[in-house]
Backbone of each chain as nested JSON, in Angstrom:
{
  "chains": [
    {"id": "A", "residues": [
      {"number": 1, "name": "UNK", "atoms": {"N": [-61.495, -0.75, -67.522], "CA": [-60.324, -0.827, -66.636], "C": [-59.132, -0.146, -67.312]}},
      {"number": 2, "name": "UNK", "atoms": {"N": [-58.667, 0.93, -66.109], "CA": [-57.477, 1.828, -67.664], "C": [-56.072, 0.683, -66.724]}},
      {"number": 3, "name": "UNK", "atoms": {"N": [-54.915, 0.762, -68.355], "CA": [-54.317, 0.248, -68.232], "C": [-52.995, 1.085, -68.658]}},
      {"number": 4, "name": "UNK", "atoms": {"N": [-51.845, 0.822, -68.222], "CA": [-50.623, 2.028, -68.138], "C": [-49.486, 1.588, -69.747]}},
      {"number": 5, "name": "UNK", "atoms": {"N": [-49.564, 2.663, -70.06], "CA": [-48.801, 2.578, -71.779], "C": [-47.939, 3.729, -71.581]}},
      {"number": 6, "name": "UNK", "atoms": {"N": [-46.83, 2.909, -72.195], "CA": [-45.489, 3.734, -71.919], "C": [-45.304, 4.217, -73.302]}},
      {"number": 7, "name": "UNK", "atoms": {"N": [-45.144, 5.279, -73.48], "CA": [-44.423, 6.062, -75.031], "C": [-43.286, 6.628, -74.704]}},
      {"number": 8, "name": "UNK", "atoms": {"N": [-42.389, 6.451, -76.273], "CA": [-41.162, 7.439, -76.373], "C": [-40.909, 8.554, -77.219]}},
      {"number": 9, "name": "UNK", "atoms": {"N": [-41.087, 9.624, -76.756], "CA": [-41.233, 10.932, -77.386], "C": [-40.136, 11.239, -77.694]}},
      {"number": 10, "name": "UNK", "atoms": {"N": [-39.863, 11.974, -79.091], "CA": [-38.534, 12.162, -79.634], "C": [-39.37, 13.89, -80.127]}},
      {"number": 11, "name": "UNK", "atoms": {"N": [-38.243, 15.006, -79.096], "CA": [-38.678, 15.893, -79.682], "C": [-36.887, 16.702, -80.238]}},
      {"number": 12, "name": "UNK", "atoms": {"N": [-37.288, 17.38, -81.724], "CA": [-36.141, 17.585, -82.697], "C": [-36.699, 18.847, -82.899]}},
      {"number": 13, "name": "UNK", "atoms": {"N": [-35.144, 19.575, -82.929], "CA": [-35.942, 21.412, -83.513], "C": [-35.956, 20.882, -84.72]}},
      {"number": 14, "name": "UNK", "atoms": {"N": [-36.31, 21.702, -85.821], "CA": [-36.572, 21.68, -86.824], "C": [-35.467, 21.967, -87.84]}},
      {"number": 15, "name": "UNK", "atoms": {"N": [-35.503, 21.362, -89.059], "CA": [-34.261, 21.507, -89.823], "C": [-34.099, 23.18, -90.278]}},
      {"number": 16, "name": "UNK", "atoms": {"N": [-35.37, 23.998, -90.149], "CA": [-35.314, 25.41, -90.511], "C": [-34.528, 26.0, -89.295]}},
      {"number": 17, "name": "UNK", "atoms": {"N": [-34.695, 26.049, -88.308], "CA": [-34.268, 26.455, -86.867], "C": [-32.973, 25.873, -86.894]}},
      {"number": 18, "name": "UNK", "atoms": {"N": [-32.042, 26.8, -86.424], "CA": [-31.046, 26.767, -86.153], "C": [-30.805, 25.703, -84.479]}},
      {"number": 19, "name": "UNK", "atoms": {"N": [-29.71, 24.623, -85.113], "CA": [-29.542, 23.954, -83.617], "C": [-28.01, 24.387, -82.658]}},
      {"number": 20, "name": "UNK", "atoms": {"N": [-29.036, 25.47, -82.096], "CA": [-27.21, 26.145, -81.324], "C": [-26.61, 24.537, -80.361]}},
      {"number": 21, "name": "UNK", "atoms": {"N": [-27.345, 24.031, -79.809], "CA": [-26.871, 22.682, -78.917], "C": [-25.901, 21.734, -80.141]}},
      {"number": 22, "name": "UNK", "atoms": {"N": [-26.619, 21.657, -80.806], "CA": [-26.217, 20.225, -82.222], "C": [-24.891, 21.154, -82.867]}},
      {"number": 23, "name": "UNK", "atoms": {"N": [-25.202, 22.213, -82.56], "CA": [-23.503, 23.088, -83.98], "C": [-22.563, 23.204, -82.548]}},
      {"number": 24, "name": "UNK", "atoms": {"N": [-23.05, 23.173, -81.653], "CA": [-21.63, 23.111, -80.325], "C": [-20.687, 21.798, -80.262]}},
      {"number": 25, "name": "UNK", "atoms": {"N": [-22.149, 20.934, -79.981], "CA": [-21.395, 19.439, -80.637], "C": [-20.683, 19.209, -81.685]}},
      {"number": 26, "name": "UNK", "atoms": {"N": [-21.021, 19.229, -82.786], "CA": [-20.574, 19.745, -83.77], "C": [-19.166, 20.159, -83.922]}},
      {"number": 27, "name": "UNK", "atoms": {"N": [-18.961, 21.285, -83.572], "CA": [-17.93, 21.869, -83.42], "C": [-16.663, 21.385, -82.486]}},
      {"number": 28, "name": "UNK", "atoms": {"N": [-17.315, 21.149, -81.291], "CA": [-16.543, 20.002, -80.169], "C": [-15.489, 19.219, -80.876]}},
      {"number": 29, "name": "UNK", "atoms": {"N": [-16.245, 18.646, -81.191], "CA": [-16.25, 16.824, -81.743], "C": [-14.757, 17.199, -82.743]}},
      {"number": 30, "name": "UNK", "atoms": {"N": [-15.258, 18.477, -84.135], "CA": [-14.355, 18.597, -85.161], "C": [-13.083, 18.833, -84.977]}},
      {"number": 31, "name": "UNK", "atoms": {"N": [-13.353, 19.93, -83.9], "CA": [-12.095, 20.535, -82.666], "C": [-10.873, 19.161, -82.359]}},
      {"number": 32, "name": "UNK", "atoms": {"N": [-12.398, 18.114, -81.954], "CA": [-11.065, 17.07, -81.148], "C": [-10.659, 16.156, -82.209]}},
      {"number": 33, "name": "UNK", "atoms": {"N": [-11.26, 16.642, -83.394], "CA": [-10.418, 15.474, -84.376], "C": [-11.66, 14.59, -84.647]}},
      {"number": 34, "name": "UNK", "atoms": {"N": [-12.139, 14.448, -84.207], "CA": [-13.609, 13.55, -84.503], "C": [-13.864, 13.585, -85.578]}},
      {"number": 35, "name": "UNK", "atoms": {"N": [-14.052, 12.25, -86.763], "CA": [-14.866, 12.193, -87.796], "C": [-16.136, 12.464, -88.019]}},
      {"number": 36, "name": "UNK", "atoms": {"N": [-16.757, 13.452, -87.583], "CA": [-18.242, 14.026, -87.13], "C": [-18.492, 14.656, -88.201]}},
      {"number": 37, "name": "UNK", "atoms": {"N": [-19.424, 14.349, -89.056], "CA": [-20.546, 15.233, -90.153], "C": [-21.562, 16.27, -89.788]}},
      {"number": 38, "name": "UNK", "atoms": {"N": [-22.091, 15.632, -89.114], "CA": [-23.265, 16.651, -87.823], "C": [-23.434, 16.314, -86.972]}},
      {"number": 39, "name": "UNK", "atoms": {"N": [-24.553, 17.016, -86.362], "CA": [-24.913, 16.501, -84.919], "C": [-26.088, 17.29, -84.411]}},
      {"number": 40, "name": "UNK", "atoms": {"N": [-27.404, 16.746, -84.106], "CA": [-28.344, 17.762, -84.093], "C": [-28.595, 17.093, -83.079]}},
      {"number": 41, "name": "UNK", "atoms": {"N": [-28.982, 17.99, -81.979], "CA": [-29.12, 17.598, -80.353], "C": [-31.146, 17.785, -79.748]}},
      {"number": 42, "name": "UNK", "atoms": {"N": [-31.789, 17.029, -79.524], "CA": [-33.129, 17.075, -79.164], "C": [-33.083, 16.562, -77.92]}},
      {"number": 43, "name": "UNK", "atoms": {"N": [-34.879, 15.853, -77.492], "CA": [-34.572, 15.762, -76.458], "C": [-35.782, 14.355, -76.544]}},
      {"number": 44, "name": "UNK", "atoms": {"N": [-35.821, 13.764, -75.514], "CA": [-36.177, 12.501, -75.469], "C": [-37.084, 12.17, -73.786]}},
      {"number": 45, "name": "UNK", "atoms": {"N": [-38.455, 12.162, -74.052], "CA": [-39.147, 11.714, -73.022], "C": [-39.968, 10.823, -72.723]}},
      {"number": 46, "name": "UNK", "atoms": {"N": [-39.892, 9.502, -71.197], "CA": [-40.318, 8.292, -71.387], "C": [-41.829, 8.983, -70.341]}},
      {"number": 47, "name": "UNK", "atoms": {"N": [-43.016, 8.591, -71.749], "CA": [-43.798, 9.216, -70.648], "C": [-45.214, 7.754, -70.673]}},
      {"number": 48, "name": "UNK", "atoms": {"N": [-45.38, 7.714, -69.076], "CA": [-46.17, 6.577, -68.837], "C": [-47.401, 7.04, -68.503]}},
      {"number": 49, "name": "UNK", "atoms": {"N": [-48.729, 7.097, -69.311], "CA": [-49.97, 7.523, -69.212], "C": [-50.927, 6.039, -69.041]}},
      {"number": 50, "name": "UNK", "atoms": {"N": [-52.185, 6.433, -68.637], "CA": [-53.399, 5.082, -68.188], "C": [-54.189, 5.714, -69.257]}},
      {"number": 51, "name": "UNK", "atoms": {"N": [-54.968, 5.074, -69.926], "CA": [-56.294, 4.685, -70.513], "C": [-56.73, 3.379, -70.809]}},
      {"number": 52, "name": "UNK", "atoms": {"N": [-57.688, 3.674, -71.248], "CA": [-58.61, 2.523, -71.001], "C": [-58.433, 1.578, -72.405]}},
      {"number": 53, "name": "UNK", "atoms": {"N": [-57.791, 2.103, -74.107], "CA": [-57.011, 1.698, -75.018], "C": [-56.344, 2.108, -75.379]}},
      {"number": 54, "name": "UNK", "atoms": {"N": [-55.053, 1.573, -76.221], "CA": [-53.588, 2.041, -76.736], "C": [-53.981, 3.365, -77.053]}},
      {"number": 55, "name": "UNK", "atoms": {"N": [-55.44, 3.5, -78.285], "CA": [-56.165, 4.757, -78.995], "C": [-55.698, 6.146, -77.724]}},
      {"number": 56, "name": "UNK", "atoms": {"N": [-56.844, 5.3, -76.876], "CA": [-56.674, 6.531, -76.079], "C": [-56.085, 7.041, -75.31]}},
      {"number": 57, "name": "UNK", "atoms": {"N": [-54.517, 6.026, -75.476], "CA": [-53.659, 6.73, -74.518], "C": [-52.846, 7.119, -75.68]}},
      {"number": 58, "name": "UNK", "atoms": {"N": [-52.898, 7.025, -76.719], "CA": [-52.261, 7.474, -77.464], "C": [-52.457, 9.089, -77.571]}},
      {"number": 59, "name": "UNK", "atoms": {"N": [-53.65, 9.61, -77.6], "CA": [-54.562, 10.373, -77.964], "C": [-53.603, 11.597, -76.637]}},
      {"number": 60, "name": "UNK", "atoms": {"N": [-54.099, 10.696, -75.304], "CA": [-52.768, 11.522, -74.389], "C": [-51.606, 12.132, -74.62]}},
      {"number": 61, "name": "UNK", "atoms": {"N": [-51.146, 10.654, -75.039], "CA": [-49.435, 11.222, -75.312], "C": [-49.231, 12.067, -76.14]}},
      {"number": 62, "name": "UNK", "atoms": {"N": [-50.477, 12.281, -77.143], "CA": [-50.498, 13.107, -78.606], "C": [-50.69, 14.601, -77.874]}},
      {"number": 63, "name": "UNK", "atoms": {"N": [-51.482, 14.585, -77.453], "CA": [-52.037, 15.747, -76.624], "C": [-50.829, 16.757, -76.266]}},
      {"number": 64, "name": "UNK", "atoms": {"N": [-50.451, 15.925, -74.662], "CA": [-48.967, 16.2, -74.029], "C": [-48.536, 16.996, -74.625]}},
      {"number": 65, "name": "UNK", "atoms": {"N": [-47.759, 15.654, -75.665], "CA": [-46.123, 16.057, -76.308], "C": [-46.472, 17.107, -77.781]}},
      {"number": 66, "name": "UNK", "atoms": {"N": [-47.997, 17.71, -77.934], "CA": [-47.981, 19.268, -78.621], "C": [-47.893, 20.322, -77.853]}},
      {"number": 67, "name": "UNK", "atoms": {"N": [-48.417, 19.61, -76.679], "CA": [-48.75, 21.037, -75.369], "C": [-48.297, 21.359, -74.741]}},
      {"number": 68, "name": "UNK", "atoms": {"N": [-47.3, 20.605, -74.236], "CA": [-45.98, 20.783, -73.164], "C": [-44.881, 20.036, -73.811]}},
      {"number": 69, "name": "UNK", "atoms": {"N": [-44.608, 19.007, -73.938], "CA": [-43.59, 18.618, -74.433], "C": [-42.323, 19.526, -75.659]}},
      {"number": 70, "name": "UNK", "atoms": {"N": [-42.772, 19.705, -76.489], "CA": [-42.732, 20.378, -77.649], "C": [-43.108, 21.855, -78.143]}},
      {"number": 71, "name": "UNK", "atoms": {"N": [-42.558, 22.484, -78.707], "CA": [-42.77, 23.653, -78.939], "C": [-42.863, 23.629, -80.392]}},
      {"number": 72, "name": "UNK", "atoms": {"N": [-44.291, 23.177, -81.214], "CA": [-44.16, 22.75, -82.506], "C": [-43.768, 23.997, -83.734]}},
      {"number": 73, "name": "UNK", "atoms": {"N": [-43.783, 25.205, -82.914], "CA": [-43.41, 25.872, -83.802], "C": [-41.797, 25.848, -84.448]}},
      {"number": 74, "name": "UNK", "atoms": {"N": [-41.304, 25.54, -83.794], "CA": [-39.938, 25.416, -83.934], "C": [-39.091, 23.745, -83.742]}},
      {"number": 75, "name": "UNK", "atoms": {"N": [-40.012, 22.972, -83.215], "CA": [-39.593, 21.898, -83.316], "C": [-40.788, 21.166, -83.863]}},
      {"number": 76, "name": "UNK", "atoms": {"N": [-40.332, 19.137, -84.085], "CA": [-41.4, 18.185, -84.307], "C": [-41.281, 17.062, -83.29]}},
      {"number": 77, "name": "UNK", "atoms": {"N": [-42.06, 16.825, -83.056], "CA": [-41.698, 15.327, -81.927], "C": [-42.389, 14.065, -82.815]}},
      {"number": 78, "name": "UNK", "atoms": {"N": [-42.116, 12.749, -82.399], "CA": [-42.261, 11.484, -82.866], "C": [-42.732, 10.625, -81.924]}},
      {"number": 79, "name": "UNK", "atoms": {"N": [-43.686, 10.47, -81.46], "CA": [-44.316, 9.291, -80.552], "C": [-43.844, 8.0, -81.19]}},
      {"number": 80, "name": "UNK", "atoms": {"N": [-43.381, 6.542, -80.229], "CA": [-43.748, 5.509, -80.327], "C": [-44.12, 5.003, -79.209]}},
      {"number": 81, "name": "UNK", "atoms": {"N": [-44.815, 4.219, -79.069], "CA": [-45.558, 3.183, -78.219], "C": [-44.223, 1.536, -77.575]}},
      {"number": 82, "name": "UNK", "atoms": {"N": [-43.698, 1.974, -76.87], "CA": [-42.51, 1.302, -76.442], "C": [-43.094, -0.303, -75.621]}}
    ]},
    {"id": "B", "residues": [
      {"number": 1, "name": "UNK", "atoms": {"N": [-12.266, 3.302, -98.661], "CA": [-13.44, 4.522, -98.952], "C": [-14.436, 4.35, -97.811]}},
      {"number": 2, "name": "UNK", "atoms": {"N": [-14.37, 6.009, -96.969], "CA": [-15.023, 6.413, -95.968], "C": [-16.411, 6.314, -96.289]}},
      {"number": 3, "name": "UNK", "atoms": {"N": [-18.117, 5.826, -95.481], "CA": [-18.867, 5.722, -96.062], "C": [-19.352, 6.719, -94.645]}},
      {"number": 4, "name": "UNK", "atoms": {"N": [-20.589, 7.599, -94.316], "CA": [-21.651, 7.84, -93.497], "C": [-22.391, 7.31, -92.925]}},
      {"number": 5, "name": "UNK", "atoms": {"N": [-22.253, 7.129, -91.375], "CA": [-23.192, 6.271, -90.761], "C": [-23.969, 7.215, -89.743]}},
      {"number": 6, "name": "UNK", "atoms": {"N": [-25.325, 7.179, -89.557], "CA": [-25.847, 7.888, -88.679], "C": [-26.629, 7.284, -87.63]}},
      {"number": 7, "name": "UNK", "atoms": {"N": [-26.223, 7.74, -86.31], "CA": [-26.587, 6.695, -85.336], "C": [-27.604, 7.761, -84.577]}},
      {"number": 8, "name": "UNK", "atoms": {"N": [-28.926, 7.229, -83.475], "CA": [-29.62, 7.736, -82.618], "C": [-28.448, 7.301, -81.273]}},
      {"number": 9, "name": "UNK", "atoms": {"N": [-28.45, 8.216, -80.544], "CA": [-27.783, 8.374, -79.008], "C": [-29.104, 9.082, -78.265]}},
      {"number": 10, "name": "UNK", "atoms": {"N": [-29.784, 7.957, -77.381], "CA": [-30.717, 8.347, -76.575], "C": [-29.704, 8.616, -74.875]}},
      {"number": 11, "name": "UNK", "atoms": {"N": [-29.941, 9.505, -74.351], "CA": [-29.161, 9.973, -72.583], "C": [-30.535, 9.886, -72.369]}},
      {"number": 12, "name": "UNK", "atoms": {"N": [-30.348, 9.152, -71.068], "CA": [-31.51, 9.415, -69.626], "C": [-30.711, 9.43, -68.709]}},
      {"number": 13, "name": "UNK", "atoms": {"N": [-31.131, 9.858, -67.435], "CA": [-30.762, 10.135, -66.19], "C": [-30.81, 8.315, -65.571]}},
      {"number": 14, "name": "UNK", "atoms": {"N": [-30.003, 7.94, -64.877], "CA": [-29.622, 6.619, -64.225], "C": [-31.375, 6.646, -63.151]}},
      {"number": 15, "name": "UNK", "atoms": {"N": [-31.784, 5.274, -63.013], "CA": [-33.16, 5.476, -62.052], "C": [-32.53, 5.836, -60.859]}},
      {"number": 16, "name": "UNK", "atoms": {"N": [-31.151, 5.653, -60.056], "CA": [-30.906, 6.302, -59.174], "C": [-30.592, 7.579, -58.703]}},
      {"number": 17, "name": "UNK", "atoms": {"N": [-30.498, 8.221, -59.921], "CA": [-29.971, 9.41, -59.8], "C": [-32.005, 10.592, -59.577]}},
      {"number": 18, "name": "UNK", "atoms": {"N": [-31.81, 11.458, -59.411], "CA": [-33.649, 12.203, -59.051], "C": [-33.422, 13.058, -60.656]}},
      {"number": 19, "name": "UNK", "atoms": {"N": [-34.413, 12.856, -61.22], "CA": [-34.907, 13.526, -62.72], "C": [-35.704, 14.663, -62.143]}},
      {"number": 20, "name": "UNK", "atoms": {"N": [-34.546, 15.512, -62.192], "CA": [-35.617, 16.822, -61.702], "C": [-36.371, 17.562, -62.539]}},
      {"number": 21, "name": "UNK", "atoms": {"N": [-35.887, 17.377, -64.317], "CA": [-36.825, 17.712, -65.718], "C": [-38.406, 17.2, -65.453]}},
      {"number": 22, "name": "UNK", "atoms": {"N": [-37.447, 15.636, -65.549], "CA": [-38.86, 14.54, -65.461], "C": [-39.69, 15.144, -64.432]}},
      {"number": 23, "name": "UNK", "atoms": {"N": [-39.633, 15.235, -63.164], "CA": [-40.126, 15.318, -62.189], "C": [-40.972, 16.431, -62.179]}},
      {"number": 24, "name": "UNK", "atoms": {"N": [-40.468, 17.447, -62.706], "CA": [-41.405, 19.012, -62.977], "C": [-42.318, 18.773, -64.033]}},
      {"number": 25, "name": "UNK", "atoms": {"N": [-42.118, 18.198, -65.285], "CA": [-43.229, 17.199, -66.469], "C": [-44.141, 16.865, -66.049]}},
      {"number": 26, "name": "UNK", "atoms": {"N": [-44.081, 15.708, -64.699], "CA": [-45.222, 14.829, -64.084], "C": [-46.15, 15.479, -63.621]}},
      {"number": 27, "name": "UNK", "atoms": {"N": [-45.226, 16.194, -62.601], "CA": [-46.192, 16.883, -61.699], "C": [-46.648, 18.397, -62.011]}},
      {"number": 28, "name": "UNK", "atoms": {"N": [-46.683, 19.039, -63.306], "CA": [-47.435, 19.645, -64.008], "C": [-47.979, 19.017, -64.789]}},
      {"number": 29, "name": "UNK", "atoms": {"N": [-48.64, 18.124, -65.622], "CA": [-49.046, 17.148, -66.04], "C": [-50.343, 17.145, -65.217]}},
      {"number": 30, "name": "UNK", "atoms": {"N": [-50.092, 16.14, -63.71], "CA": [-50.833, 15.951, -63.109], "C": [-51.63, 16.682, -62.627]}},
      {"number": 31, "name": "UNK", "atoms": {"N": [-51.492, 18.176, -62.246], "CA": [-51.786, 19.026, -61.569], "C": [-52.887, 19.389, -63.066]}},
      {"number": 32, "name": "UNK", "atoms": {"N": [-52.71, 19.369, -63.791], "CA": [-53.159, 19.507, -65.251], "C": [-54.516, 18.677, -65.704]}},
      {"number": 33, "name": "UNK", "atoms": {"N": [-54.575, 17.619, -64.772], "CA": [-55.378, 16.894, -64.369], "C": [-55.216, 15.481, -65.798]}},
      {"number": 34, "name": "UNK", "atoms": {"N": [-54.303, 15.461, -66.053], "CA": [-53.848, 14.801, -67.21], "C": [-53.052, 13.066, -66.908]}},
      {"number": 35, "name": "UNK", "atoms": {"N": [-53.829, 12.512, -67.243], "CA": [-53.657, 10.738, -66.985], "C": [-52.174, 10.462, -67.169]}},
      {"number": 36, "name": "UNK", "atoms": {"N": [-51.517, 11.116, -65.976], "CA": [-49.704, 10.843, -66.109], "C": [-49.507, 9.754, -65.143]}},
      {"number": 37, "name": "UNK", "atoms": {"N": [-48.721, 9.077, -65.27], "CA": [-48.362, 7.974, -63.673], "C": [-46.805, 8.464, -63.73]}},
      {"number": 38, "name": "UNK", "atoms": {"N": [-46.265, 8.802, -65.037], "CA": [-44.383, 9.502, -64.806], "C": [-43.798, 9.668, -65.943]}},
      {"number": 39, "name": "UNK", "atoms": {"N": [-42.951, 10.505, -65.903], "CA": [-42.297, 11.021, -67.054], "C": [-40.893, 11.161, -66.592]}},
      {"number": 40, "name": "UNK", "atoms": {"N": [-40.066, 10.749, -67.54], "CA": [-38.553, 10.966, -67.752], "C": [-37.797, 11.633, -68.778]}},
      {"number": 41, "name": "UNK", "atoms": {"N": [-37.217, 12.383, -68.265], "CA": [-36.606, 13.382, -69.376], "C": [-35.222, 12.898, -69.496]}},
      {"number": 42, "name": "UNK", "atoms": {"N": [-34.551, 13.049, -70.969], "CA": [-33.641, 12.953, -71.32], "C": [-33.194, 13.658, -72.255]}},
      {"number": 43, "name": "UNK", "atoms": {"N": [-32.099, 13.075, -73.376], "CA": [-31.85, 13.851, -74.428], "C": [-31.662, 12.787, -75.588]}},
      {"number": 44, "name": "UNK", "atoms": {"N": [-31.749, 13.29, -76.961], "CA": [-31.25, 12.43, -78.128], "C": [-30.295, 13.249, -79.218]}},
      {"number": 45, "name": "UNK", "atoms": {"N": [-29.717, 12.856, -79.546], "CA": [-28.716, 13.035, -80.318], "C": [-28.472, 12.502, -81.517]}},
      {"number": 46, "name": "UNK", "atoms": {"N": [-28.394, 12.9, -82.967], "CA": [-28.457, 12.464, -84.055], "C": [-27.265, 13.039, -84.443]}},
      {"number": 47, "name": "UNK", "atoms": {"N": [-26.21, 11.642, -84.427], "CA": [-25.017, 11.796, -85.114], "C": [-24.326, 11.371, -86.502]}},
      {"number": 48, "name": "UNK", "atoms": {"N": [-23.633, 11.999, -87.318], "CA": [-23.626, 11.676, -88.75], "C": [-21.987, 11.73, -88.555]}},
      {"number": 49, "name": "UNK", "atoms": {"N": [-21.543, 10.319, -88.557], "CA": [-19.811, 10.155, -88.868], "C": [-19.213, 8.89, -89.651]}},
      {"number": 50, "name": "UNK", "atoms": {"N": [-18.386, 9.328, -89.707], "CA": [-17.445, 8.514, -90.935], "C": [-16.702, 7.485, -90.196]}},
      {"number": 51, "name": "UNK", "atoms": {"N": [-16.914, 6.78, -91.065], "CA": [-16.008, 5.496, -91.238], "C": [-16.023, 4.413, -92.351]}},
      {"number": 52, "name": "UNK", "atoms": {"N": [-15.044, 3.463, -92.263], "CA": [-14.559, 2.855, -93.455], "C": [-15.965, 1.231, -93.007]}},
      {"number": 53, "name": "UNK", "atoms": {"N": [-16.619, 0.57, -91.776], "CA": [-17.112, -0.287, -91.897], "C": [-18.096, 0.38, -90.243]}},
      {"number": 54, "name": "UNK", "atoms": {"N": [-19.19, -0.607, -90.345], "CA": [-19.711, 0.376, -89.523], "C": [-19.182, -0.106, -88.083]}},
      {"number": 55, "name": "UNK", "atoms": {"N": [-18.733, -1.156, -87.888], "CA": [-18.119, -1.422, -86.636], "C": [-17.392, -0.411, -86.344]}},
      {"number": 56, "name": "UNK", "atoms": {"N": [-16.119, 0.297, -87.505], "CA": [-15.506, 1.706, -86.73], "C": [-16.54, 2.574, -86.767]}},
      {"number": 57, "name": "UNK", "atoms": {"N": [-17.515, 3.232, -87.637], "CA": [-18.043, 4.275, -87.113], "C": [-18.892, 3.631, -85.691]}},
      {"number": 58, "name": "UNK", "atoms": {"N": [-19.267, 2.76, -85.755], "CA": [-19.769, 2.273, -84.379], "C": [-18.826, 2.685, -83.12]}},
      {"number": 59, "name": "UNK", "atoms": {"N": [-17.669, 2.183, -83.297], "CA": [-16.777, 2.478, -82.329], "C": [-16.644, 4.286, -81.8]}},
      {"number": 60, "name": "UNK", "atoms": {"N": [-16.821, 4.756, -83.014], "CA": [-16.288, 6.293, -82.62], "C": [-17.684, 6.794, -82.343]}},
      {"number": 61, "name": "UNK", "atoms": {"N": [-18.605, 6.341, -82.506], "CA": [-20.115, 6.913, -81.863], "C": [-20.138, 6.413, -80.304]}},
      {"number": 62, "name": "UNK", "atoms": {"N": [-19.728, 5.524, -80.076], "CA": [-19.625, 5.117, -78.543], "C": [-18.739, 6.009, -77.852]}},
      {"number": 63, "name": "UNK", "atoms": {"N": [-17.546, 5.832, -78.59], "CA": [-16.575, 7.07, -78.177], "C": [-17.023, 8.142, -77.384]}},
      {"number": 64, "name": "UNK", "atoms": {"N": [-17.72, 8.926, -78.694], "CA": [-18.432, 9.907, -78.214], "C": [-19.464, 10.358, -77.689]}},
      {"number": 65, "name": "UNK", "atoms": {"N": [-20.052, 9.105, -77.353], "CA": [-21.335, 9.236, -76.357], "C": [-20.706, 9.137, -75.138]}},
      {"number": 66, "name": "UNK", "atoms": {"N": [-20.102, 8.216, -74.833], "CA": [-19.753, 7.982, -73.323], "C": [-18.876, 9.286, -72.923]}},
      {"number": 67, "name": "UNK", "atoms": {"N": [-17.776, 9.853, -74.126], "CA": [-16.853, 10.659, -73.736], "C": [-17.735, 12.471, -73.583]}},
      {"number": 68, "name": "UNK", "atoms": {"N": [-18.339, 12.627, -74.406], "CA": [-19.042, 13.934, -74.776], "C": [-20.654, 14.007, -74.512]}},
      {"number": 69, "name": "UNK", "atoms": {"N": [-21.339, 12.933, -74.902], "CA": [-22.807, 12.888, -74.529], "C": [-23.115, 13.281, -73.976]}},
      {"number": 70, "name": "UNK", "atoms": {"N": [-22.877, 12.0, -73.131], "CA": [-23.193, 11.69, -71.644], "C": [-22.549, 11.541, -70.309]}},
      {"number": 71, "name": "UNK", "atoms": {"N": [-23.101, 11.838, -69.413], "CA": [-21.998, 11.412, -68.273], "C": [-21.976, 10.566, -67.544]}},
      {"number": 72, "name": "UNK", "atoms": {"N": [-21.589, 9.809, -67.794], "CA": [-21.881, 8.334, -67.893], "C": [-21.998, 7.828, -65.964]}},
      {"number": 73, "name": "UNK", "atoms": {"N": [-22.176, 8.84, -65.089], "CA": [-21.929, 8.401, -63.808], "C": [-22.832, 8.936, -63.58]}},
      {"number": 74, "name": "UNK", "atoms": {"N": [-24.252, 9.506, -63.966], "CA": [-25.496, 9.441, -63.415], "C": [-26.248, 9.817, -64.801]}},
      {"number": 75, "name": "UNK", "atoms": {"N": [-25.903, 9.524, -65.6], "CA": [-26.999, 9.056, -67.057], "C": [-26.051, 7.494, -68.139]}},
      {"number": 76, "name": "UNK", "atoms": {"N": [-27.078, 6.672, -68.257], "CA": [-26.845, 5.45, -69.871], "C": [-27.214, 6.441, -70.45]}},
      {"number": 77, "name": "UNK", "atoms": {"N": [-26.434, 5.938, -71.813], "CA": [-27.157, 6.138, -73.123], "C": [-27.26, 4.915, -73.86]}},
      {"number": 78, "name": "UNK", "atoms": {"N": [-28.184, 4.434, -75.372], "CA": [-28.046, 4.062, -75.676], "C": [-27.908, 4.389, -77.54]}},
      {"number": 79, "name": "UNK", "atoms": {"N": [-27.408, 3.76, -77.873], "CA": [-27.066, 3.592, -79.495], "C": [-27.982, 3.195, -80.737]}},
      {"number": 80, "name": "UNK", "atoms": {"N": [-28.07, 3.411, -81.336], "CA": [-28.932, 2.679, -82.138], "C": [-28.366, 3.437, -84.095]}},
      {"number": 81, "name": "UNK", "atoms": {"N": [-27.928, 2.287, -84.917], "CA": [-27.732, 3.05, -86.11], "C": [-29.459, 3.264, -86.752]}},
      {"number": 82, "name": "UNK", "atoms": {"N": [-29.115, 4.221, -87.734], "CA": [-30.21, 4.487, -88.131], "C": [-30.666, 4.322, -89.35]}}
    ]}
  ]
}
């Protein structure tokens, strides 16, 4: 009997890759006076898959978030099981 | 003496508002033939700022989520130090 498992995907460019989004912020923030150190901007997806165990919906979400989610060449993503 | 606090700022789209990211995810996903029931797209944000206790840097990370993040009239965010 498959059963529905929700994950939270955290996908981050990479510290080699330049973050044009995160240095705008960045910059924003310094502009307005903001005590801001950095700011690196990613992106965040709640994705609800069925299998039949956590394993194998894990195995999904693993799948996914290399294949579409993420562009691992330039970024990393972080599954948790929410 | 100013110390570094670094907080996660997760943005999603409000459930009332239509996730048109999310919505293109799913339903390539599905079409993909891939065990999706839904996906939500958002964003995360990894912020690094100063303050003297973390209640103020707390304060000025809210600041700037609600003020710069997000827009707070069809996406929450939430906070989390790290």
């Amino acid at each position: 009997m498959a059963k529905e498992f929700t994950f939270g995907v955290t996908v981050m460019p990479r510290k080699e890759v330049l973050d044009t989004q995160g240095r705008a912020v960045e910059e924003t923030l310094k502009r307005e006076g903001e005590p801001v150190v950095s700011a690196r901007v990613g992106r965040y997806v709640e994705l609800k898959v069925t299998g039949t165990t956590v394993k194998e919906a894990e195995a999904t979400a693993q799948k996914i978030s290399s294949g579409l989610l993420a562009n691992t060449l330039i970024e990393t993503f972080e599954l948790k099981l929410l």
